[in-house]
N, C-alpha and C positions, 0 to 999 in steps of 0.2 A: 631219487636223490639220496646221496648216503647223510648217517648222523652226524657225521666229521662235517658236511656239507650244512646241512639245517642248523647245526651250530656255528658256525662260520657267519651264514646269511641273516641269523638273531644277534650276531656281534656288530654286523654291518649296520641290520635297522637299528639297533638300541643307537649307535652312533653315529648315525646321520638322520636320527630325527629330525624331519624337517619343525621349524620354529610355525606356532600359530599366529601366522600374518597373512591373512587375506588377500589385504590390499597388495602383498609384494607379490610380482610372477613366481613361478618356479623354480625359475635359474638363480634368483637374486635369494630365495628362501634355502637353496641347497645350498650356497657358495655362503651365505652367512653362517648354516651350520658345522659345514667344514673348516669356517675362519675359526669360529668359536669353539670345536674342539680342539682346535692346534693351541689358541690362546690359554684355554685353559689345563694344555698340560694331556690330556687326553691323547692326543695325537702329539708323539715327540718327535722333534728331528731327526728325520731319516727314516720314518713311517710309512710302511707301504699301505696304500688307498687301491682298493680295489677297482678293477678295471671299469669304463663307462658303461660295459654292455654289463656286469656286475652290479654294477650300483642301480643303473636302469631297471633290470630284474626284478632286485631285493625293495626298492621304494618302488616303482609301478611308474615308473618316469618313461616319458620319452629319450634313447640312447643321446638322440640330437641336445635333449636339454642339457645332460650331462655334461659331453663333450663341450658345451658352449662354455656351462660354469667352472668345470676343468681348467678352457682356455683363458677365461678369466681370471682362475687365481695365480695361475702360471706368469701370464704377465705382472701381478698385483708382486710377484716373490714369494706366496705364498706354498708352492708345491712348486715341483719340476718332474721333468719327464727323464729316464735313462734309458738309453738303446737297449732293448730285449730282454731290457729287467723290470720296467712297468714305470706307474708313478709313487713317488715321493713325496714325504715333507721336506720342504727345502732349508740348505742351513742356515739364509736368512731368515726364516722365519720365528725363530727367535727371539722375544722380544728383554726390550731390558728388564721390564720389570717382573719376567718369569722367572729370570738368573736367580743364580742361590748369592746366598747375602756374601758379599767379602768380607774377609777376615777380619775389619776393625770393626764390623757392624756391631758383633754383640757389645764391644767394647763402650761405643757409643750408647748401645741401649744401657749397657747397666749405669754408665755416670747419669743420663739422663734420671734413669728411677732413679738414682741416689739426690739429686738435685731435693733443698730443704724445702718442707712444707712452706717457710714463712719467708720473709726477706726477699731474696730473689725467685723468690717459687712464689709472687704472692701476682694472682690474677691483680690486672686493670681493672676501677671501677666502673664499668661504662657509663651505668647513670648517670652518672658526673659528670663524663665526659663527651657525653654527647651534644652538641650545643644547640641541634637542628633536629627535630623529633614530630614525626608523623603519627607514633604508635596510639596515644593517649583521641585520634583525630576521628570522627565519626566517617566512614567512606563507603559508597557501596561496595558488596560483597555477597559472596553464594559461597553454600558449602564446597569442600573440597568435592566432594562425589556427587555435585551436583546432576550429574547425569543418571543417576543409579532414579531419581523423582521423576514422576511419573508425567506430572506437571509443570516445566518449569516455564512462569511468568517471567524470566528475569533477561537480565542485562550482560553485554560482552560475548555474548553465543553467536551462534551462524545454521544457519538451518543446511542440511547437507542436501537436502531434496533443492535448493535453493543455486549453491553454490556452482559455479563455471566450470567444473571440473576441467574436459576437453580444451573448454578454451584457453582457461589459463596456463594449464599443461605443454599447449603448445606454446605459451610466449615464453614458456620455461626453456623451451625447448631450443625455441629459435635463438634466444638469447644466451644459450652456451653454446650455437652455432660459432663455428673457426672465425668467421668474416665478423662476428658482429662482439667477439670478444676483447681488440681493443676500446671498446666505447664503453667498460666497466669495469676491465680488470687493474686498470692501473689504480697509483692512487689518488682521490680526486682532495683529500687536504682541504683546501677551504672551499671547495666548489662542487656544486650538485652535478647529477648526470644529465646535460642540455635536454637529450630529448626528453627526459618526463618535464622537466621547467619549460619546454615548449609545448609540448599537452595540456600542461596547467594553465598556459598563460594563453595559446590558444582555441583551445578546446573547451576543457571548464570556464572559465574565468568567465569571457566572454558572455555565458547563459546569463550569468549574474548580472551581467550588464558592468562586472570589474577589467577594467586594462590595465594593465602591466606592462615595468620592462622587465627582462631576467633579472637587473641586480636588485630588484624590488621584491624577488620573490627566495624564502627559504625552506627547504625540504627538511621535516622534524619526523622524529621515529613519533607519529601519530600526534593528535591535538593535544596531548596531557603533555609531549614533552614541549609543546610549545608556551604552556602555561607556565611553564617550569622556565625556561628561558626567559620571556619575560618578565617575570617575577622577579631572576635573577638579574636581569636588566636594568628595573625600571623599578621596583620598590625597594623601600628602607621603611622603618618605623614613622617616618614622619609623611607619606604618601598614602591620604584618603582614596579607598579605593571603594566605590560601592558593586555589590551583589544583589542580582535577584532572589526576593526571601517569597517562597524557594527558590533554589538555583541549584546548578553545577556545583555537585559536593567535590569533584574531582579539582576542578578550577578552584573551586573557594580553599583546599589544603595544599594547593602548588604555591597558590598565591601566599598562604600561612606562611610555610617558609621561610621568608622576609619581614613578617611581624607587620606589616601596614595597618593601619588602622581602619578593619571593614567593616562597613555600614551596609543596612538591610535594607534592599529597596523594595518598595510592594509590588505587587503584580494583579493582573485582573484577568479575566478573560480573553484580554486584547496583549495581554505582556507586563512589559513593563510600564509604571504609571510615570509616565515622562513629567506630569505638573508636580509630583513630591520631591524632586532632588533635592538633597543636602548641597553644601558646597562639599566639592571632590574634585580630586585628582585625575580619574582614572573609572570609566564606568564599564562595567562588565557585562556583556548581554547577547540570549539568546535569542534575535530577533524572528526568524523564519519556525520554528515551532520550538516556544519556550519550553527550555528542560526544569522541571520535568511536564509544567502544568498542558503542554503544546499547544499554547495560543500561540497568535500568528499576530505580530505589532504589527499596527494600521500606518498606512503611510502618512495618514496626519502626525501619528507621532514619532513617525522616521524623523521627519522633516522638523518638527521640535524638540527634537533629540541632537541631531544636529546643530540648530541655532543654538539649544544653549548651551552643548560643549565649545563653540566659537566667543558665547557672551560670559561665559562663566569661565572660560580656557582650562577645560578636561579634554582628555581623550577618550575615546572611546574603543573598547575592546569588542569586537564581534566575533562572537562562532556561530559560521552559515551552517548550525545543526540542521542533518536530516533535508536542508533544501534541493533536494533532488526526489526527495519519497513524495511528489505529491499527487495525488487520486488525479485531478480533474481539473481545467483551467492554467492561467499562468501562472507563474510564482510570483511574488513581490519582489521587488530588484535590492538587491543585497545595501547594507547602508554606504560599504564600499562607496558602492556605484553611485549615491547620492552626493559623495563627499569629494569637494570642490580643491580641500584646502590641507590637506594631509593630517585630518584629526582621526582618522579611523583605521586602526592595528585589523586586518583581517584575517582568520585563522578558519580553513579550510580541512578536510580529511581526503585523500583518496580510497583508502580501504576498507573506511567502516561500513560501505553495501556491499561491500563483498568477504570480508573476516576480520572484525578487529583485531583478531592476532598478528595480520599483516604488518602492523605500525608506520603506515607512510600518511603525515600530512604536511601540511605548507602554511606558511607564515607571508604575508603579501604586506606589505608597510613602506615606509620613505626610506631611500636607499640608502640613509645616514645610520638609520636603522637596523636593518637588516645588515651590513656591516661590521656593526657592533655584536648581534646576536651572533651572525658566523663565527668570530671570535671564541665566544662563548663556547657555543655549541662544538667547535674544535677543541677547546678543553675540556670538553665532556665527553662524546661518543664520537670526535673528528667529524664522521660524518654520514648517516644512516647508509644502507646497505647499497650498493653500485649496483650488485646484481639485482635487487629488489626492484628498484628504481628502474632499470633499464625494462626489467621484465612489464612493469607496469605501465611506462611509454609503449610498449610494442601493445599492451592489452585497450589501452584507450585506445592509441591510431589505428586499430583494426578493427573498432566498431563495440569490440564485446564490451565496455564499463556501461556504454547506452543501450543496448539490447538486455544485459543482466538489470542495468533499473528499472530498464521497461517491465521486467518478467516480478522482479521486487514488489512493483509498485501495485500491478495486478493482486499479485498474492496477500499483500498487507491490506488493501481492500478489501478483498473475501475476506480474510480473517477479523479485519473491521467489523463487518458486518453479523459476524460470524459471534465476536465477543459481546456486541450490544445487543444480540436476542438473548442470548443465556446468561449477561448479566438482568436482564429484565424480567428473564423467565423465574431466576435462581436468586437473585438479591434486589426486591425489586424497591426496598425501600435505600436504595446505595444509590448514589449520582453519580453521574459522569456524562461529559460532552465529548461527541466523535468527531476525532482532531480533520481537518484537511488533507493531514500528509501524516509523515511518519512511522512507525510503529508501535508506539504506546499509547496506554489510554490511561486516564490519572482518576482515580475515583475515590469518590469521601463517602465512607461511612458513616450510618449513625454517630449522633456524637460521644454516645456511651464505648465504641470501640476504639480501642488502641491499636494498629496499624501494627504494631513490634510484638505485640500478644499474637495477634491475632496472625500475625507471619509463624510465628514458634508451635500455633496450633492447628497453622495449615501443613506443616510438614509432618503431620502423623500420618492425614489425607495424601500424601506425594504430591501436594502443591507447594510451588516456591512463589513468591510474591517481593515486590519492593516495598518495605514498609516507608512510612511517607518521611520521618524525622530523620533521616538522614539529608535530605533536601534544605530543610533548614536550618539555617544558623541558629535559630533560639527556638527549637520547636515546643510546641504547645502539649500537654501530657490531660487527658487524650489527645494524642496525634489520631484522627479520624482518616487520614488522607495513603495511596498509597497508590503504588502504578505496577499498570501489568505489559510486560515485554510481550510482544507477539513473535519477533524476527527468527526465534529457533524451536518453536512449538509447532508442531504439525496443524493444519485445520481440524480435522479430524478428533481431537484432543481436546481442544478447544472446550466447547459445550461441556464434557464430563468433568474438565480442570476446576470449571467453574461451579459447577453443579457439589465436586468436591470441597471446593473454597466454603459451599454453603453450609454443608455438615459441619466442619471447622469454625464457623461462626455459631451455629448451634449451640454446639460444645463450648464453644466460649461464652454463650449465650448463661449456661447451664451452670457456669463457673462462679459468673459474675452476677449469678440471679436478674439477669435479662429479659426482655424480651424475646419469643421466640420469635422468629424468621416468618416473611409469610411467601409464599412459594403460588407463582401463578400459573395458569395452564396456555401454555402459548401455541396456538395452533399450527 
């Protein structure tokens, strides 16, 4: 090979570095780096691209991949081919925003600088004017890099060893199928895509022992936006609302929003304490395993839960959290399903056992209702994702939502069991009960620790933790209490998270002139 040559074939790699992405093939990684040089100017209009058995050569590629992503950008407009002269950048490819600036441009930039500091150059006060404000709200939360911790206990993750890949791949798949892209690409305006509202209504619902018609039922981008609709539905300042104290930090600052007046209901081991109610409007509750504490309400106080939203005329708000995660035996039948007389709003997820980043959940209430929120919800987001939705019907009706909770529910077991030896091994003087179902487990410290200290001094460790006072509306300082996500931490992990948590208590130990830890030997 000559030098003209070896320098040629170092112009080539330096410029079609392929991008480091794993997860993309080959063809999909060459053809982004050849979009990306044209985009940025690298490769201008009318730029010859060395031939596929060239390019093959110089990167170490298959000639076939080449030509494949060749063919691709060809169709895209991105390059062209010319009779016995090779390929090209084509002179569509182009874009607007490469062009050199037109002639009034600078014109425009300098009045703009010239524009006065004061008078009409004078920013809006936002403060002021913002009249609906979350910022000030306590909410959960994990670092931005929470992945980078070694440990993370927390909340909103997804375990990738966990997740469906193949399977859901292909509802992706089937569902940008020719035949099946009328049923989501139009627009559906105030109406859901039937078949996931027929999955819901026949498929899930059902377990619950809830029946539905379709117009009874609304599809929301996940349960927080559904707290958020009714919120915006159903309260003003003068509508008593009560919360589980602790409760749903998410629901308790959707519901904020509208200023109602929330009141702290207790909770016990069994939920909520159904003999305390205030008079209310409107009761909010995690029945099937309380967020965060995961008790499971006894169907004695289903059932007087209901009588006295009938004798005292509230509603009642249910999130069926987590009612699919449970180890062993039946579930409790949802309050839904107890309720005779249309006093119970029920609020469902589909995708939080498989990615809460998915955001698909449902709203199931009296069709007077649901009516109302569509409205709503069309002047919000119209109407969650068609494709989503569709994709997610083909994922129920082929079996995999119950086969991935089957494999769920397994794993959060072991991990169960997994976190109650090495919290007893490692913090043996910490409590906690090992919930039915779910994935968390809620534990209270000593009552000399603080839950929010003691989060800021497990992250030296690469532990992340839920400190407990974000749960409550009026929390107690020490906050002792605080909860550890299992759903996206390996087993494996597990035991040493904990064992790290313990060191971090130490040291806090050490701060606060504490007692030191006592540490057991578990066989």
């Amino acid at each position: 090979m000559t030098q003209r040559q070896r320098t040629k074939d170092a112009q080539w790699e330096s410029l079609f570095t392929l991008p480091d992405k794993p997860a993309l093939p080959l063809q999909q990684r060459l053809r982004l780096s050849v979009v990306q040089a044209i985009l940025d100017g690298r490769l201008p209009v009318g730029a010859l691209l060395p031939s596929s058995r060239e390019l093959a050569q110089v990167l170490g590629l298959s000639r076939n991949t080449v030509t494949a992503a060749y063919a691709h950008l060809m169709d895209d407009g991105f390059i062209e081919s010319r009779p016995r002269s090779g390929v090209f950048v084509s002179n569509h490819a182009q874009v607007a925003a490469s062009k050199p600036a037109g002639p009034g441009s600078a014109k425009l930039a300098t009045a703009a600088a010239e524009l006065p500091a004061t008078g009409a150059g004078v920013q809006p006060d936002w403060s002021g004017r913002v009249l609906r404000s979350l910022s000030d709200q306590r909410t959960l939360a994990k670092p931005d890099q929470w992945r980078r911790y070694t440990y993370p206990f927390v909340y909103g993750t997804y375990d990738p060893q966990l997740f469906p890949s193949e399977a859901f791949r292909e509802c992706c798949v089937h569902s940008l199928a020719r035949a099946h892209l009328p049923h989501w690409t139009p627009d559906f305006e105030l109406s859901d895509v039937p078949e996931l509202v027929e999955q819901i209504r026949l498929r899930l619902l059902p377990k619950r022992g809830v029946f539905a018609l379709p117009e009874e039922i609304l599809i929301t981008v996940g349960a927080q936006h559904a707290y958020y609709l009714l919120a915006e539905g159903l309260f003003d300042e003068n509508q008593r609302v009560g919360l589980e104290e602790p409760g749903h930090p998410h629901a308790r600052n959707s519901f904020a929003l509208r200023h109602p007046q929330c009141l702290p209901l207790a909770v016990d081991e069994q939920g909520l304490r159904v003999d305390r109610l205030p008079a209310l409007d409107y009761v909010f509750v995690t029945p099937s395993h309380q967020s965060p504490t995961t008790g499971t309400l006894s169907m004695e106080r289903r059932r007087l839960l209901l009588q006295k939203a009938q004798e005292k005329d509230f509603v009642v708000i249910e999130d069926d959290y987590e009612a699919e995660n449970l180890y062993e035996g039946e579930p409790m039948p949802a309050l839904k399903s107890l309720d005779k007389v249309g006093r119970v709003i029920y609020v469902g997820s589909v995708s939080k056992s498989l990615s809460p980043s998915l955001r698909l959940g449902y709203i199931v209430a009296p069709r007077a209702l649901i009516a109302e929120l569509r409205g709503l919800r069309h002047a919000m987001v119209r109407h969650p994702s068609a494709f989503l939705q569709h994709t997610f019907a083909l994922f129920l009706s082929l079996g995999h939502h119950d086969a991935h909770a089957r494999r769920v529910n397994q794993a959060m077991q072991e991990r169960m069991a997994l976190v109650a030896r090495a919290l007893k091994q490692y913090l043996p003087d910490f409590q906690f009960t090992l919930p039915s179902g779910g994935a968390s487990v809620w534990v209270r410290a000593p009552a000399w620790v603080d839950s929010s200290e003691l989060a800021l001094m497990a992250r030296k460790h690469g532990v992340l933790i839920e400190a407990g006072d974000v749960f409550f509306m009026h929390p107690p300082y020490p906050c002792p209490y605080f909860r550890l996500r299992l759903s996206s931490i390996a087993a494996e992990q597990i035991a040493p998270g904990i064992k790290a948590l313990g060191a971090a208590v130490d040291e806090l130990a050490l701060a606060r002139g504490a007692p030191k830890r006592v540490v057991l030997r578990v066989a």
